[in-house]
C-alpha positions in Angstrom: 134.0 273.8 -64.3 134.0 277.6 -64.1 136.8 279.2 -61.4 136.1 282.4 -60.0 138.6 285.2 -61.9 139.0 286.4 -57.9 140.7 282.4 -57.3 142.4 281.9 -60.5 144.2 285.7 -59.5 145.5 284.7 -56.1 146.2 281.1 -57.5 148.4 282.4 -60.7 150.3 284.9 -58.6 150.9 282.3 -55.4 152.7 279.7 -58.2 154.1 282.2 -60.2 155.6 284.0 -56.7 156.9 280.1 -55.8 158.4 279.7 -59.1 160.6 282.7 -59.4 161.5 282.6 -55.4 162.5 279.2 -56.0 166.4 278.0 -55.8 165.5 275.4 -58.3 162.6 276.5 -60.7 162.1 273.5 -62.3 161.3 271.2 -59.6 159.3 273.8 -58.5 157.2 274.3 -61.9 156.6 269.5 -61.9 155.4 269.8 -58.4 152.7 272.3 -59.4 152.4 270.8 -63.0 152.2 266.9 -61.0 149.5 268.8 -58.7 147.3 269.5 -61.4 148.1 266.1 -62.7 148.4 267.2 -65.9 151.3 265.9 -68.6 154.4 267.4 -69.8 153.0 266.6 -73.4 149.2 268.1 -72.9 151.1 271.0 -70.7 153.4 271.8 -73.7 150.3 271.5 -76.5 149.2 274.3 -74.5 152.4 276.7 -74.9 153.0 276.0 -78.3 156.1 274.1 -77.5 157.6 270.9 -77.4 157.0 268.8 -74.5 161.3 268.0 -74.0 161.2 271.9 -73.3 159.2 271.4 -70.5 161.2 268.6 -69.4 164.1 270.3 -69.9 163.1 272.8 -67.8 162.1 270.7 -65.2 165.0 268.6 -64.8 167.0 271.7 -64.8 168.5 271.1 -68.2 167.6 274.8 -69.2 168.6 277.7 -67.6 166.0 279.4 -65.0 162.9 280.2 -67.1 162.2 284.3 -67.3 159.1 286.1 -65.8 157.3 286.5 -69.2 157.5 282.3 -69.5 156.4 281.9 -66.1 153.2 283.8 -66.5 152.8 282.2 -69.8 153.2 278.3 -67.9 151.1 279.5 -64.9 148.2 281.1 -67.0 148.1 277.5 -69.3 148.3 275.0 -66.0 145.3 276.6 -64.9 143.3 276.6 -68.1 144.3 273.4 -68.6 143.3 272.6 -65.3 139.8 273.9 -65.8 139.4 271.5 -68.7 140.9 268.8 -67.2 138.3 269.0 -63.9 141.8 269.4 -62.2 140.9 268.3 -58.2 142.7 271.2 -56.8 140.3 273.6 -59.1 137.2 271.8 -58.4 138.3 272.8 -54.8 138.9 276.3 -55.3 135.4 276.0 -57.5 133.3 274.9 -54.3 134.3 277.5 -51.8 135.5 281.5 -51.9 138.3 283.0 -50.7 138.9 284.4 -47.5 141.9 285.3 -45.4 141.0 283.0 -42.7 140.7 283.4 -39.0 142.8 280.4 -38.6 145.7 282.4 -39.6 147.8 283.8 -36.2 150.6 285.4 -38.3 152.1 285.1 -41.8 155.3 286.5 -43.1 157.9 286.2 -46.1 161.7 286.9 -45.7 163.2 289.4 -47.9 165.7 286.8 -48.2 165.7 283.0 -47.0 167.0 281.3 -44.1 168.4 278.6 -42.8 165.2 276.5 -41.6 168.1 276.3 -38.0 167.4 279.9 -37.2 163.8 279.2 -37.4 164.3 275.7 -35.2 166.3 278.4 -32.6 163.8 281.0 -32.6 161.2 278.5 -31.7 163.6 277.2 -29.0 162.4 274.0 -30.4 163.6 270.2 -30.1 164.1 268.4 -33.3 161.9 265.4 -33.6 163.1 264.4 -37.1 165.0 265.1 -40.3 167.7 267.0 -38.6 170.0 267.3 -41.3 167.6 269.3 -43.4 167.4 272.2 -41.1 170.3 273.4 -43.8 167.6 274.0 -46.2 166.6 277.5 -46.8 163.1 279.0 -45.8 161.2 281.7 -47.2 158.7 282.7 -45.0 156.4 281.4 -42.1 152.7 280.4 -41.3 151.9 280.7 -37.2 148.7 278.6 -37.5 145.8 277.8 -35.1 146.0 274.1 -35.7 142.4 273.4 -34.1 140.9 276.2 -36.1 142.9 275.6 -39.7 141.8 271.2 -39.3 137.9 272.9 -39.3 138.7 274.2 -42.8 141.3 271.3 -43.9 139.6 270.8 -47.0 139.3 274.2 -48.3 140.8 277.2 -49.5 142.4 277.7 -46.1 145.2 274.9 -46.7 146.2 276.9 -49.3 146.3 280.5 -47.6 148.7 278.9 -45.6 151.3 279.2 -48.1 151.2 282.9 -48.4 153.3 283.0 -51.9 155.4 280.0 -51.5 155.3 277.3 -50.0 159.1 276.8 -49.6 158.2 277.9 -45.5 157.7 277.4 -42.0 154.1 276.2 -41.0 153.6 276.3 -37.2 150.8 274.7 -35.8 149.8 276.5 -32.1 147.7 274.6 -30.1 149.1 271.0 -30.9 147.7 268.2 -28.2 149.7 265.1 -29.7 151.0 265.8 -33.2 149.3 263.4 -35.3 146.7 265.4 -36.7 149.0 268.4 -38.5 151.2 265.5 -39.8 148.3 263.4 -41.4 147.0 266.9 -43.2 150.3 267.3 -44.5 150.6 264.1 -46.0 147.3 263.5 -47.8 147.7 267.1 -49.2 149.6 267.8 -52.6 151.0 271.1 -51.0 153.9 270.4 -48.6 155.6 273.1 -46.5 159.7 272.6 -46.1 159.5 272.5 -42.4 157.0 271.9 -39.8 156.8 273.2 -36.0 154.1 272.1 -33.3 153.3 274.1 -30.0 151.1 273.8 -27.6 149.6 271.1 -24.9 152.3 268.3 -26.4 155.1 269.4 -24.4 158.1 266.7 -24.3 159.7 264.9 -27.0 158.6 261.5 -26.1 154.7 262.8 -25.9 154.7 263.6 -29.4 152.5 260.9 -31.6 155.0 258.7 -32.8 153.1 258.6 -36.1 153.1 262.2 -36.8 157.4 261.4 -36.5 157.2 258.9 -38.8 155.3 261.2 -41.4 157.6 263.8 -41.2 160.2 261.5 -41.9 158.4 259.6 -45.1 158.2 263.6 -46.3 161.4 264.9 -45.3 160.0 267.6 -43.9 162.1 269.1 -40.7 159.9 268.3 -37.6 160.4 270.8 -34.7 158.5 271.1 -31.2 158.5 274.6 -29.8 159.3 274.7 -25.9 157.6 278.3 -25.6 154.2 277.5 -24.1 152.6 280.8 -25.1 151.4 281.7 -28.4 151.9 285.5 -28.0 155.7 284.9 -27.1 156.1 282.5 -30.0 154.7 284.8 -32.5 156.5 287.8 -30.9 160.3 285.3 -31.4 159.6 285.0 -34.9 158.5 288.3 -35.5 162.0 289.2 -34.0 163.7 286.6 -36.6 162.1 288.5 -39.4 163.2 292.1 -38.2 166.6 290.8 -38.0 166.5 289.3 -41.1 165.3 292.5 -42.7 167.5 295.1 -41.3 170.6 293.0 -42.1 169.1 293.1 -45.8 168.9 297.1 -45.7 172.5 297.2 -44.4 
């Protein structure tokens, strides 16, 4: 199965961005390595290591791994990948690249936040997993959801992750709730919070399934009271300029 060089680039440097962003490395380096589906042992064959030094790293047993290993583990899980007819390359194979149209607005924090100051800048209602609004978010994705379910099965899922997927996806447009929910769930990539705007307006409108998704993943579930997409995009951008002046003071 040959890759495009163009994919494997913006693949290797999106993991490798995750990786080294990440507050726990490790679990970050078995999700991607699980998302391959490829083995510690066939992983470590690879590197030229031992496979209880991938574990070891994994389970947090070693200290944070160092750029020149990251590169190193993200260059192999792709090769191996190739070999392996690894789903998530066969994918990437199929279709090309393109910053999609489905994409309203896309930013990462020069430092994370609470995934709270995302629920308040949304003005948003809770609908599950409350308690992990203390985790901390990277970035955000303001997503046409109507547009971005077109393309589910492509490259676009992926673009939504800008270069980590430890974010905010927020899905504009939302009738019910069900549909962003289901995509999430059947898809390896998971985003650390989820918001839905749009039509769906009241807590008890929202698709009681898409709830009970959210809370299989423990993903925080938010619904936006701001009605118009311009204004919601406009609240976060404000979020993000706040967050970046304080980091220049």
């Amino acid at each position: 199965m040959a890759v495009p060089a163009s994919m494997k680039e913006v693949l290797a440097r999106r993991i490798a961005g995750e990786i080294i962003l990440s507050n726990q490395p490790g679990v970050t380096m078995r999700k991607w390595r699980e998302a391959f589906d490829i083995s510690q042992v066939r992983l470590a064959e690879r590197l030229g290591l031992s496979s209880s030094v991938i574990s070891d790293y994994e389970s947090g047993r070693r200290l944070s791994p160092g750029t020149r290993f990251v590169k190193r583990f993200v260059e192999s899980l792709i090769s191996v990948g190739e070999e392996g007819e690894s789903q998530m390359l066969r994918q990437l194979a199929r279709l090309s690249i393109t910053f999609s149209d489905a994409i309203v607005d896309m930013r990462e924090f020069p430092v994370p936040v609470k995934a709270r100051r995302i629920c308040e800048a949304v003005n948003g209602v809770v609908l599950a997993n409350e308690p992990q609004l203390s985790r901390d978010i990277y970035g955000y994705t303001v997503v046409d959801s109507m547009r971005a379910l077109e393309t589910l099965s492509g490259t676009d899922f992926y673009q939504m992750f800008g270069s980590t997927t430890e974010r905010a996806v927020v899905f504009t447009g939302v009738s019910s709730g069900r549909s962003p929910m289901v995509a999430i769930r059947v898809h390896p990539l998971k985003p650390r919070m989820v918001v839905i705007q749009g039509p769906v307006s009241k807590a008890q409108s929202v698709d009681k399934l898409g709830v009970m998704l959210a809370e299989l993943e423990q993903i925080p579930y938010v619904m936006s009271r701001i009605t118009n997409v311009d204004r919601l995009v406009t609240s976060l951008n404000d979020l993000y300029r706040a967050v970046s002046s304080a980091r220049l003071t």
